[in-house]
MIDOSE-1310 file (N, C-alpha, C; in nm, 2 decimals, decimal comma, always signed):
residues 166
xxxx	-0,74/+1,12/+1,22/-0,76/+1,03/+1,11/-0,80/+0,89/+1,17; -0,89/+0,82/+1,11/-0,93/+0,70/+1,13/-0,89/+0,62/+1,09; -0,79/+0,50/+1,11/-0,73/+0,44/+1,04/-0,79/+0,31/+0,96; -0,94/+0,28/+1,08/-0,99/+0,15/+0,98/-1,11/+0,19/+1,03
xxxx	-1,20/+0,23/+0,88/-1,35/+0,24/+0,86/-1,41/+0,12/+0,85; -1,54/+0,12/+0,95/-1,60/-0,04/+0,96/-1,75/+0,03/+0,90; -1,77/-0,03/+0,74/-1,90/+0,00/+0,69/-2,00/-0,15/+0,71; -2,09/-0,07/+0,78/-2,20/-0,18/+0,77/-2,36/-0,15/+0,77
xxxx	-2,47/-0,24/+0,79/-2,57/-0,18/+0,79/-2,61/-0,18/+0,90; -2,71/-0,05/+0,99/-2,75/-0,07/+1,11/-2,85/-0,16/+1,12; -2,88/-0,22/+1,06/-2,94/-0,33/+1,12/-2,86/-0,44/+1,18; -2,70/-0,39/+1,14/-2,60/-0,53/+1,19/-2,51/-0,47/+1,29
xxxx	-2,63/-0,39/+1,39/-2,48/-0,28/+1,47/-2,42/-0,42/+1,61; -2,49/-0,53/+1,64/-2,39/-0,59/+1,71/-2,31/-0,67/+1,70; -2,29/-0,72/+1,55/-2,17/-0,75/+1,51/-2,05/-0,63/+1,46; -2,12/-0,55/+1,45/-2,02/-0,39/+1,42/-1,95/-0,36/+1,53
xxxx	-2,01/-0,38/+1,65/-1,97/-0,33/+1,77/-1,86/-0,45/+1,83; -1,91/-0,56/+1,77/-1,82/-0,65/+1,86/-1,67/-0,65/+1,76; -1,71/-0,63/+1,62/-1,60/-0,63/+1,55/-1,50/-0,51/+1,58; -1,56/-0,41/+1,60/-1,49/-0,26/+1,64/-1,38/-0,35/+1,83
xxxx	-1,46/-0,39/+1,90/-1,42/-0,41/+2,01/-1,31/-0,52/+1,95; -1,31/-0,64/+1,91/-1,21/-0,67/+1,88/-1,05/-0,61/+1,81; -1,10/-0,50/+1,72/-0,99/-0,47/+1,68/-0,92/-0,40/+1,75; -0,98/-0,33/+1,83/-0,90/-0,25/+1,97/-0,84/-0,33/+2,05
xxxx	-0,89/-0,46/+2,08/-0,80/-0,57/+2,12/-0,66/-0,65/+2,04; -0,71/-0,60/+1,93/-0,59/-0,62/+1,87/-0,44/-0,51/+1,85; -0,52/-0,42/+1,92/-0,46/-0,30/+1,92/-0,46/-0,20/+1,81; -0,59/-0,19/+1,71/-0,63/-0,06/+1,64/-0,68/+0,01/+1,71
xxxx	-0,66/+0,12/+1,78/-0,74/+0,22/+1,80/-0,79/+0,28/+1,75; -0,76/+0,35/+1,61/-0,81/+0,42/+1,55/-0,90/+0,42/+1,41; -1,08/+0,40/+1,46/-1,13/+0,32/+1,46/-1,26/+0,46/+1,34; -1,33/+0,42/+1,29/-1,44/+0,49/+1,22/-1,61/+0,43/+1,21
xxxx	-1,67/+0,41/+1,32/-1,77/+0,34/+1,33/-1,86/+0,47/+1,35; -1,97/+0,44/+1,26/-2,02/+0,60/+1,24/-2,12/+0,62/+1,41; -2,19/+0,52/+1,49/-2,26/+0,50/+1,60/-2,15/+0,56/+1,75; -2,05/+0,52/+1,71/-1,97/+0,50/+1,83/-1,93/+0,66/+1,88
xxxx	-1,99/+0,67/+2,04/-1,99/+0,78/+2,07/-1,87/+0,88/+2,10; -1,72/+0,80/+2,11/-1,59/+0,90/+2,08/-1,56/+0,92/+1,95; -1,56/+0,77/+1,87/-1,46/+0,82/+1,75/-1,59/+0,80/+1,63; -1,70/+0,82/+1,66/-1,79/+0,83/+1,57/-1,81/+0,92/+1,48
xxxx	-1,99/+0,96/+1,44/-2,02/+1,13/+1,35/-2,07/+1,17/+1,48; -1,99/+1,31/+1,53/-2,04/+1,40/+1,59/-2,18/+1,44/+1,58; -2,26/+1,50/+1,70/-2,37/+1,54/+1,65/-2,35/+1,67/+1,62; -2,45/+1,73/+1,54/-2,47/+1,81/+1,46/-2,40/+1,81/+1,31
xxxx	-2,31/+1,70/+1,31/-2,26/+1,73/+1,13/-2,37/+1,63/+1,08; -2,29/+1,72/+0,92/-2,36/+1,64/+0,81/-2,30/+1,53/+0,78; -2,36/+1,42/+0,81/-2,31/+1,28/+0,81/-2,26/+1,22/+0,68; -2,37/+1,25/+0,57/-2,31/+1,21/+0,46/-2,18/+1,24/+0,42
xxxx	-2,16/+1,39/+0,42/-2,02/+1,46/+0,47/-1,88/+1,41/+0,57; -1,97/+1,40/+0,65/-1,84/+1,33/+0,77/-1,78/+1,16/+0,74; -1,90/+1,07/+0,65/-1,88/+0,94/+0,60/-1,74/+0,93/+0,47; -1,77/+1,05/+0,36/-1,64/+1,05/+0,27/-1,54/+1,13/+0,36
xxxx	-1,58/+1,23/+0,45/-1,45/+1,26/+0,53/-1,36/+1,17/+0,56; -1,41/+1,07/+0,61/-1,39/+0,97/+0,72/-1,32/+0,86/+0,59; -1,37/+0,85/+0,48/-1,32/+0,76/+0,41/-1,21/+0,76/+0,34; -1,19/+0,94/+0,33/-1,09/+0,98/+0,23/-0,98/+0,96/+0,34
xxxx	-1,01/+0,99/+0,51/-0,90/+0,95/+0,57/-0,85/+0,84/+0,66; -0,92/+0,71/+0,57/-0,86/+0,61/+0,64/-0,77/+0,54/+0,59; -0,72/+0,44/+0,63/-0,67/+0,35/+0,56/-0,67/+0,20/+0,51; -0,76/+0,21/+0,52/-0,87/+0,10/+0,50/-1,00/+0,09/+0,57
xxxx	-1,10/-0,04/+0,47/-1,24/-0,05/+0,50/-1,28/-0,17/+0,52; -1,35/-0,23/+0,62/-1,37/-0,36/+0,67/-1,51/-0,35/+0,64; -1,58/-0,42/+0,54/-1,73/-0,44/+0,51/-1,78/-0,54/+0,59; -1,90/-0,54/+0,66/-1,96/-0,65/+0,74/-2,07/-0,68/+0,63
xxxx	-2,04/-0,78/+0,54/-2,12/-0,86/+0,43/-2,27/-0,93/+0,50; -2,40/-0,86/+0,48/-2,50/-0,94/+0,52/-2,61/-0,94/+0,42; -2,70/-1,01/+0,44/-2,85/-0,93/+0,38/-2,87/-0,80/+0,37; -2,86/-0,72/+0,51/-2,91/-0,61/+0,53/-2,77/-0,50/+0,47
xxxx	-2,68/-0,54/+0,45/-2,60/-0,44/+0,41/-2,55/-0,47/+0,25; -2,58/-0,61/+0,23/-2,59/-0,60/+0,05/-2,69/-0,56/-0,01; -2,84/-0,51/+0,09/-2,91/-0,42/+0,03/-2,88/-0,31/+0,04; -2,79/-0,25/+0,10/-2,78/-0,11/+0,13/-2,71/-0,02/+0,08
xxxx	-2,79/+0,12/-0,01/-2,70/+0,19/-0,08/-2,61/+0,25/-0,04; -2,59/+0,26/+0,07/-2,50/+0,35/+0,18/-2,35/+0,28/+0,16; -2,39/+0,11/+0,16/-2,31/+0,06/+0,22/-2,22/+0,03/+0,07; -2,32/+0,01/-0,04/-2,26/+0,05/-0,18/-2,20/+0,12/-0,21
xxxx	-2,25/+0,27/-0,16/-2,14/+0,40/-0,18/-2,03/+0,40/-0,14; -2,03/+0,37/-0,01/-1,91/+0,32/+0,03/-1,79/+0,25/+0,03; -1,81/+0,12/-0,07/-1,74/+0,02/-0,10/-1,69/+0,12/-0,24; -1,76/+0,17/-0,33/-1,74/+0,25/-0,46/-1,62/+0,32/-0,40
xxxx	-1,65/+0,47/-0,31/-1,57/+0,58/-0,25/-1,45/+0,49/-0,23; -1,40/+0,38/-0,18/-1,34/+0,29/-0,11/-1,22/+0,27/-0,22; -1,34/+0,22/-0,32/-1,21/+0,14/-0,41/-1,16/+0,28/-0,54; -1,23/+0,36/-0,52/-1,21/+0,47/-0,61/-1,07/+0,57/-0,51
xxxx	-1,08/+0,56/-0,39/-0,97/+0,60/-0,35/-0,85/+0,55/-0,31; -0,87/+0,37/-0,38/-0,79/+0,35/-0,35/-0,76/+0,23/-0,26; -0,85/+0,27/-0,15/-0,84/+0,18/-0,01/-0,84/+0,02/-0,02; -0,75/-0,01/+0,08/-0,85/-0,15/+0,08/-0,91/-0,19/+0,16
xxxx	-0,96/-0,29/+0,08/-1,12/-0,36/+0,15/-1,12/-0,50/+0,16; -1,18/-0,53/+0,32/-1,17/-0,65/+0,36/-1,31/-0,65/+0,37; -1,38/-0,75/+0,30/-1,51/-0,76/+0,28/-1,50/-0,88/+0,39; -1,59/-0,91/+0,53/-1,63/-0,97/+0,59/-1,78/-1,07/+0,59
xxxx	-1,83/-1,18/+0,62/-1,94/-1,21/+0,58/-1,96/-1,20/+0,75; -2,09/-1,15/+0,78/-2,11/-1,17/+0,89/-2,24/-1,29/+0,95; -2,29/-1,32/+0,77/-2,45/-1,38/+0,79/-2,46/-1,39/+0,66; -2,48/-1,54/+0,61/-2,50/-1,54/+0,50/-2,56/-1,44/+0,38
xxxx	-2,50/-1,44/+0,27/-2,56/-1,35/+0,17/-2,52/-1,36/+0,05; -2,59/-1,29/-0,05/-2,50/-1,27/-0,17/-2,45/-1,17/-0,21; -2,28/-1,17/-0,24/-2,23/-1,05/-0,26/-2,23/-0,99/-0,38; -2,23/-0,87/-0,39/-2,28/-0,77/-0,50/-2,13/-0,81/-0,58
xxxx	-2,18/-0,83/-0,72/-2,07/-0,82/-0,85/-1,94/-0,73/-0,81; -1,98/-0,66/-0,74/-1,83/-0,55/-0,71/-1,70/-0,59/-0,60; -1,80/-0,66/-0,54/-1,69/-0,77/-0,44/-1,68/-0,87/-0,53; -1,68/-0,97/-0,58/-1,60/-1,08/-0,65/-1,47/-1,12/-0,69
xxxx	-1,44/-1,02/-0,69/-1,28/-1,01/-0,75/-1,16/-0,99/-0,59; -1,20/-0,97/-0,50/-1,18/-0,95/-0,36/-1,18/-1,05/-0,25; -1,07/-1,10/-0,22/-1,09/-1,22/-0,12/-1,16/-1,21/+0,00; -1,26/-1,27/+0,04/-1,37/-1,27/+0,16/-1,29/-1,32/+0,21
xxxx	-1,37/-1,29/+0,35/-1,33/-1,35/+0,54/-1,50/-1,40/+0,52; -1,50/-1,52/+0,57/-1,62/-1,55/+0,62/-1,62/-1,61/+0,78; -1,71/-1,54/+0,84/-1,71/-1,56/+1,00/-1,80/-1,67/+1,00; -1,93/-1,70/+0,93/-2,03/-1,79/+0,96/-2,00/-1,93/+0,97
xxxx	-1,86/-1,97/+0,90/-1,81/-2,11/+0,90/-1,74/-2,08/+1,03; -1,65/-2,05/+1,08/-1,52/-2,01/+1,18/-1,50/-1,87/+1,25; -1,56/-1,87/+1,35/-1,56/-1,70/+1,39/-1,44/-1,68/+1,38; -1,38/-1,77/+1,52/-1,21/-1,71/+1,53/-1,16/-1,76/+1,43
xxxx	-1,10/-1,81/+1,37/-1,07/-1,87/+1,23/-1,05/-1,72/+1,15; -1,20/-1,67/+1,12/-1,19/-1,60/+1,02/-1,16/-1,47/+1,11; -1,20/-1,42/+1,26/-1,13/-1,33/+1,25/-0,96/-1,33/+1,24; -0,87/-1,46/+1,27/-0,74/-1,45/+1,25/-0,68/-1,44/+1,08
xxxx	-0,77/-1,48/+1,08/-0,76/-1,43/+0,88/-0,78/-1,26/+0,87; -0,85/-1,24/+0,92/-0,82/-1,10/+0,91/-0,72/-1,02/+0,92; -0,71/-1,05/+1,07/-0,59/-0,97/+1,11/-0,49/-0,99/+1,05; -0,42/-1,16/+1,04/-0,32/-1,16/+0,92/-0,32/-1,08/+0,79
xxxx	-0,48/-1,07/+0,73/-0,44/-1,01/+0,64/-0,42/-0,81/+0,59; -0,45/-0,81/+0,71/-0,44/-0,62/+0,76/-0,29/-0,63/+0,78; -0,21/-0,71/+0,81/-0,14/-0,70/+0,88/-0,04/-0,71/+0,71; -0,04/-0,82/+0,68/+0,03/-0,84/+0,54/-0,08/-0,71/+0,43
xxxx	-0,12/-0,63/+0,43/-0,15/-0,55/+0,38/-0,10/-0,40/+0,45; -0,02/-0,42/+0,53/+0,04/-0,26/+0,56/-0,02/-0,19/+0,72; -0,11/-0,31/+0,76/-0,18/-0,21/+0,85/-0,16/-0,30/+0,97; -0,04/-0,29/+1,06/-0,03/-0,32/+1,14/-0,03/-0,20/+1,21
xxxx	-0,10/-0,27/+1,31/-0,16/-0,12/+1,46/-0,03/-0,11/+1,53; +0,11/-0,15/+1,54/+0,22/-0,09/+1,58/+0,27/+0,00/+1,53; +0,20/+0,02/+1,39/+0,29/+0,13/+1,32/+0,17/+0,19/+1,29; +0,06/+0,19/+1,36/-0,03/+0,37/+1,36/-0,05/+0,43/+1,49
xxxx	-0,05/+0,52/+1,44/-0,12/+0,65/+1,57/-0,29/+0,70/+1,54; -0,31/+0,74/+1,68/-0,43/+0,79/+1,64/-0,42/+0,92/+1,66; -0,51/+1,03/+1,56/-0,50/+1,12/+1,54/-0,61/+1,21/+1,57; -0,67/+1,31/+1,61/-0,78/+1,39/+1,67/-0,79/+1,46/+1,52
xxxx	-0,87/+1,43/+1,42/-0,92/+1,50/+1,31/-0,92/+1,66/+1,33; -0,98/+1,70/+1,42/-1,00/+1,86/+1,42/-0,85/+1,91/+1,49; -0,75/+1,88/+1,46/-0,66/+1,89/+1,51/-0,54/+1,92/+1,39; -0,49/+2,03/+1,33/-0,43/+2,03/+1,23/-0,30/+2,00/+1,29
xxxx	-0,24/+1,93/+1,15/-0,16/+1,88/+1,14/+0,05/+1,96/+1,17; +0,02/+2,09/+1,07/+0,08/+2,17/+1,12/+0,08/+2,27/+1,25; +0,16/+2,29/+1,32/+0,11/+2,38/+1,44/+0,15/+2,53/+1,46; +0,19/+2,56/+1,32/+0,23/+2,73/+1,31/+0,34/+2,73/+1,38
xxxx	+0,29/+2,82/+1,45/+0,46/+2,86/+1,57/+0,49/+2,81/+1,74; +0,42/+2,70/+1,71/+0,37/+2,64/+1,85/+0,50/+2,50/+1,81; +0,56/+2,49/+1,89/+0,65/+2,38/+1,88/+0,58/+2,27/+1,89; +0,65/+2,18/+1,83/+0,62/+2,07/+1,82/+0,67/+1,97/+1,93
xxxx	+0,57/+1,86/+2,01/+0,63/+1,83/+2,14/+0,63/+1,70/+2,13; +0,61/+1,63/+2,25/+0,60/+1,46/+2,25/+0,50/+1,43/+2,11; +0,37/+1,45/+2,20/+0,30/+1,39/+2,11/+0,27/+1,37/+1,99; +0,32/+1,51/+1,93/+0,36/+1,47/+1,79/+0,44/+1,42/+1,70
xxxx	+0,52/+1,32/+1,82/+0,61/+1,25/+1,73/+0,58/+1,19/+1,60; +0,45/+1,13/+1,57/+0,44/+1,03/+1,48/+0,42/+1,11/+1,35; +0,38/+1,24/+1,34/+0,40/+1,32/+1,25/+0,48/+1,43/+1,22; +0,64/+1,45/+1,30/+0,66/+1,51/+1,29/+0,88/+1,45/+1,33
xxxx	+0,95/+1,47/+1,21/+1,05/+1,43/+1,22/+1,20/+1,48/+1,15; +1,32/+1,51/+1,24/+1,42/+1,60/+1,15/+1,50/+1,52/+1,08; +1,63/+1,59/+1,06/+1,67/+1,51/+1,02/+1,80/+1,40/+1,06; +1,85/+1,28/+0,99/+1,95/+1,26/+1,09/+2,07/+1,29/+1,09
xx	+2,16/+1,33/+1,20/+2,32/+1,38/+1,19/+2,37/+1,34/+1,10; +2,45/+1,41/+1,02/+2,55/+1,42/+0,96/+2,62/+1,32/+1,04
């Protein structure tokens, strides 16, 4: 599972990339950048497919707010899927714009006044929103969850727990 989906437009993949690299610095790993060649869309799937995959299993969505991605219906679907399941969403500005009626109600980060600034607003606010990277694991998607009659070992600690002594 992905824990934070970063929707944006490719036309804004190196602010995508530096944002993704930051948050691994912050210690997310478990990342959903659809380009990115580990934790990306595999080749051969259907991406459209693997995009709500990927959305239904994260736990939040970090929008990179620009021109090119407040035209973009992808990046629309996505914000929709997002708040229809739920998720939250940290709408980012990365380049001036104007944001679509559906963000308004949603507190922005804007990076174009304060990079670092606004990236520490971020993280504070992932962080006061549930999503501190100390308390996730990353998870290998094609990897079920249950493991039949195969014991359950280290690695599965984070999903797997008994109970405590009496």
């Amino acid at each position: 599972m992905s824990g934070i989906f970063i929707s944006h437009s490719s036309l804004d993949r190196s602010d995508s990339e530096e944002t993704a690299a930051r948050l691994r610095q912050q210690g997310y790993q478990s990342l959903f950048l659809d380009f990115d060649p580990a934790d990306g869309i595999p080749a051969g799937r259907n991406w459209e497919r693997e995009i709500y995959t990927r959305l239904r299993g994260c736990g939040a969505v970090i929008l990179l707010c620009s021109e090119h991605s407040m035209a973009s219906d992808w990046c629309f679907a996505e914000v929709t899927h997002a708040r229809a399941l739920g998720k939250q969403l940290f709408p980012v500005i990365i380049s001036p714009c104007e944001l679509r009626p559906i963000l308004r109600d949603t507190q922005v980060i804007d990076l174009t006044i304060d990079r670092e600034t606004g990236f520490q607003r971020l993280w504070q606010g992932m962080r006061s929103a549930g999503l501190d990277p100390a308390d996730t694991f990353d998870w290998d998607i094609n990897r079920p969850p249950y493991p039949g009659l195969t014991p359950f070992m280290e690695k599965d600690a984070a999903v797997y727990f008994g109970r405590e002594e009496d």
